[in-house]
C-alpha angles and dihedrals in degrees: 000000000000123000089254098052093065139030132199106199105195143177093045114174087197140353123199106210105166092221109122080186086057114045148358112321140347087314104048104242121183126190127213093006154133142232122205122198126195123188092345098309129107093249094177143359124184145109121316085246103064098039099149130218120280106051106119119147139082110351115209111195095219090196104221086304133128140275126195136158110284102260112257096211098204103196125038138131099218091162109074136101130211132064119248090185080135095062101055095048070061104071098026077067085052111271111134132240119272128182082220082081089075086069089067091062094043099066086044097055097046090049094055128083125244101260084053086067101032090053091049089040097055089044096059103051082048090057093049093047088055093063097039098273093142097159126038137181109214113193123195112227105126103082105047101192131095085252097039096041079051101046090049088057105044085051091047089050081066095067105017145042089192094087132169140192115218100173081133092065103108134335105257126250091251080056091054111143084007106082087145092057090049095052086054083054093051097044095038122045096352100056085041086053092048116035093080091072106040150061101202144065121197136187131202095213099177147098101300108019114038131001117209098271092050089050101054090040088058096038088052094052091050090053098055088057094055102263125143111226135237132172139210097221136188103340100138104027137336120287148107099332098094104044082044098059089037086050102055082036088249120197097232139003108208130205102008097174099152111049134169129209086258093053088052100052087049093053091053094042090052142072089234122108124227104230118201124206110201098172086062099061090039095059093033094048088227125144122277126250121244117248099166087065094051098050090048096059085051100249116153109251127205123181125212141166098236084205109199132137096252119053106359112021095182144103102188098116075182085069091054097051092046089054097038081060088048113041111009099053095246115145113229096252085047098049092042086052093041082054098055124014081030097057085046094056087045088056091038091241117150086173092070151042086042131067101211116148108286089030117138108256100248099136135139133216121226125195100221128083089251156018099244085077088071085077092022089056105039119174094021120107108242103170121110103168137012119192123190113191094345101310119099112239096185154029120197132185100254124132 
């Protein structure tokens, strides 16, 4: 076995497993461990003062730090061109949020080349990496033509496996007053077009973008083709969003800020996970969703960035979690599981957002004792070390 082959990451203040079988609590927390990696694979994870034989290799000094699962950030548009800075000083003056919006990136990305996309696009999961960010969902959505559906997906498929076809975003501007002519479109030579490159299909059912009947039309079509669904669900107001992920069994249904007492007994009742999209309400100044209500209830809760120009232009998933324990009534230990294993159960990953034995070796080290100063030191990197499979990927500044 070569040193690169195998890791001992020792000295760890605490590491975050996931694991309730493998550690203190429903998170598996253990305190003063280590944590040792073989061909990519977490191999074992344990206290310092059990570290078995057999554990030669690359040694890492944690340093007291942390170590937690590498965040699975579950929504995000990572394909687009074009700035709409504008219209967030917007709203921050008062004017509300509108899906319309969406129309404004559109023209944008269809007017840039290839390399323009590919470039953003590579900064941006770099900028997620940086932060700990070591899976990523990337959805189409922002071309809105067979050519241009085609062409987001063929440049996600560079940088993620986690790819999603939003055909189904908006209706364009030339289908202005003919949705239903556009959803012919979507479920017809678009999706045909599409479906060789994802794995997902998502929906917009909300004011402004896809009523109920248009959803489950699009969705159906998608999974005839072999696509799982997803659906981007009461963001703006309540509606059909919910009953229609539950319905088609989704796999998530993302946003769900405005819930009824029926959403959320289907939630619970249900396999899909309720992902939540903090970025969204911050740079919307929308209300929060609740997610104290939804853990309560018992529904499964995943966190994610949803990274995209116009209402949430970031990729910490750090910033999410800290505002999840602000504002959305998530405990730290909740918002950091709901990151990571939570992402994983949203993209129907048992590989990833935990570090059992046999997990892949996508980790991250903080320095910091622990992982609640993720929320009690928002805004400062905190990050010292990201591995993906085994290899570190990245060294940060953190102490």
């Amino acid at each position: 076995m070569s040193a690169e082959d195998a890791v001992l990451i020792d000295n760890i203040g605490e590491l975050v497993t996931n694991d309730p079988t493998h550690g203190d609590g429903p998170h598996g927390v253990i305190a003063d461990a280590a944590l040792f990696v073989r061909d990519g694979i977490v191999a074992w994870a344990g206290r310092r003062a059990d570290i078995p034989q057999g554990t030669d290799g690359a040694r890492v000094d944690a340093g007291g730090g942390t170590v937690l699962p590498g965040f699975v950030d579950s929504h995000a548009h990572l394909v687009f061109a074009g700035d709409r800075a504008p219209e967030f000083a917007a709203r921050m003056s008062g004017s509300p949020y509108a899906a319309g919006g969406i129309r404004t990136t559109v023209a944008a990305t269809r007017s840039a080349p290839d390399d323009v996309l590919r470039a953003r696009l590579g900064e941006l999961v770099a900028e997620a990496l940086r932060s700990g960010t070591t899976t990523i969902e990337c959805k189409s959505g922002y071309g809105l033509t067979v050519a241009d559906e085609v062409r987001s997906l063929r440049l996600a498929a560079e940088v993620t496996d986690e790819l999603t076809f939003l055909g189904a975003h908006v209706v364009p501007e030339e289908y202005s007053g003919r949705a239903d002519d556009y959803v012919a479109l979507v479920v017809g030579e678009m999706l045909d077009a599409c479906a060789p490159y994802a794995k997902w299909i998502d929906v917009f059912c909300d004011r402004g973008a896809f009523d109920g009947e248009q959803a489950r039309e699009i969705l159906r079509a998608g999974v005839a083709r072999g696509l799982v669904p997803r659906v981007h669900a009461n963001q703006l107001q309540t509606g059909d969003g919910v009953q229609v992920a539950v319905e088609f069994d989704a796999a998530s249904a993302d946003h769900v800020s405005h819930l009824t007492g029926s959403d959320i007994e289907a939630l619970a009742a249900s396999r899909t996970v309720a992902t939540l999209l903090p970025g969204a309400e911050f740079s919307t100044r929308a209300a929060y969703p609740d997610a104290r209500r939804l853990l309560d209830a018992g529904v499964t809760v995943a966190l994610a960035t949803d990274c995209n120009p116009g209402s949430s232009f970031t990729t910490s998933m750090p910033f999410c979690v800290a505002i999840a324990v602000r504002d959305m009534g998530m405990t730290p230990r909740e918002a950091v599981w709901s990151a990571t294993e939570g992402g994983a159960k949203a993209l129907r990953r048992e590989d990833v957002g935990h570090l059992r034995v046999g997990a892949r070796a996508d980790l991250l080290l903080l320095g910091a004792p622990s992982a609640v100063h993720l929320a009690y030191r928002p805004g400062v990197d905190l990050v010292s070390g990201v591995w993906r499979s085994g290899q570190r990927v990245h060294v940060g500044s953190a102490r």
